[in-house]
N, C-alpha and C positions, 0 to 999 in steps of 0.2 A: 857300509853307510854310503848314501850317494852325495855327492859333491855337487849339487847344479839349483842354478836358480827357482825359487819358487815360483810361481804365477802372479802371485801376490804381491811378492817381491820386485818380479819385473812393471806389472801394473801402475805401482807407486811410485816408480823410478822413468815414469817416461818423458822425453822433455829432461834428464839429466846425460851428466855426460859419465862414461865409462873411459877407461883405459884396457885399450887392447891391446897386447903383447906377442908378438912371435918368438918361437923358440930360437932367431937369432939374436934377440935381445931389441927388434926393431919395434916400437911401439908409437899406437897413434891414442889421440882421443877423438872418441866418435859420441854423438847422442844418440839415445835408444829413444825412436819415434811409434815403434809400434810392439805390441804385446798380445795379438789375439790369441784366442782359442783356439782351439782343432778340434777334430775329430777322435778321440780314442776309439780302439778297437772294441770297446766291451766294456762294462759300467765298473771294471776292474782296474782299469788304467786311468790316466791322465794326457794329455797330449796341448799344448800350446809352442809359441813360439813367440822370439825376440828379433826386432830388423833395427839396425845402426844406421846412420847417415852418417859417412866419413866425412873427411874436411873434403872443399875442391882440390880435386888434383892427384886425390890418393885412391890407388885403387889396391886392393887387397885380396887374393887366389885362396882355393879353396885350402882351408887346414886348421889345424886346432892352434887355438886360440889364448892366451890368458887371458879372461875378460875379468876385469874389474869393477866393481861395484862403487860406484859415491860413499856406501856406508858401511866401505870395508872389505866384506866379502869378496874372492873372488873365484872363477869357475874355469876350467880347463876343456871347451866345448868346439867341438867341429861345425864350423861356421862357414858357408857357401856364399860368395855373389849372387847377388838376386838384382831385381829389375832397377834401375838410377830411377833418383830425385825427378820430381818433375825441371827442375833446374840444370841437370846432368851429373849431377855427385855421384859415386856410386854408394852403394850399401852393402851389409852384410849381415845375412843372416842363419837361425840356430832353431831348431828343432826341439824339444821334448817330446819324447811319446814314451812311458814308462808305469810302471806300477804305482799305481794311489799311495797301499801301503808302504811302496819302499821312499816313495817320496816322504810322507811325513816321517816317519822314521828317522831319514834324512835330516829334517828341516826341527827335528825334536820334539815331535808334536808328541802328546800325553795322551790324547786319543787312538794310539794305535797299540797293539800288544804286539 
């Protein structure tokens, strides 16, 4: 079963704040400002992505993550620097590109065998 946020899930949540965790135990809170779409390879997959707005001053290197969710959940996801705020914060961001079916699966959808 896959462990990772829904699309759905991130959509509803933007504009709140998350807790990110490193495996040293160093953790910030960041808000998740963006949740677009992507591109899947094939009408068999899924593919979107999640971008954070750290606090000023905090900058965080490429590696997995505990990302925590406002309503609970949380997800173990390899998250990369991507481009600063128009104000200079930096961000960080996280990928899906995976299978439809293993997602709902995942996510406990009824609709999937």
């Amino acid at each position: 079963m896959l462990s990772i946020p829904t699309h759905e899930e991130l959509l509803a949540a933007i504009g709140q704040r998350f807790t990110i965790s490193a495996a040293n135990g160093h953790t910030v809170e960041a808000v998740l400002s963006h949740a677009p779409a992507g591109i899947p390879m094939n009408d068999s997959f899924v593919c979107y992505s999640g971008t954070f707005e750290l606090p000023a001053g905090v900058f965080l290197p490429q590696d997995v993550y505990r990302i925590g969710s406002p309503t609970g959940p949380a997800w173990d996801l390899l998250a990369t620097p991507t481009q600063p705020t128009g104000d200079g914060r930096s961000t960080l961001s996280f990928v899906v590109h995976c299978r439809a079916d293993e997602l709902a699966k995942g996510a406990g959808s009824r609709d999937v065998q």
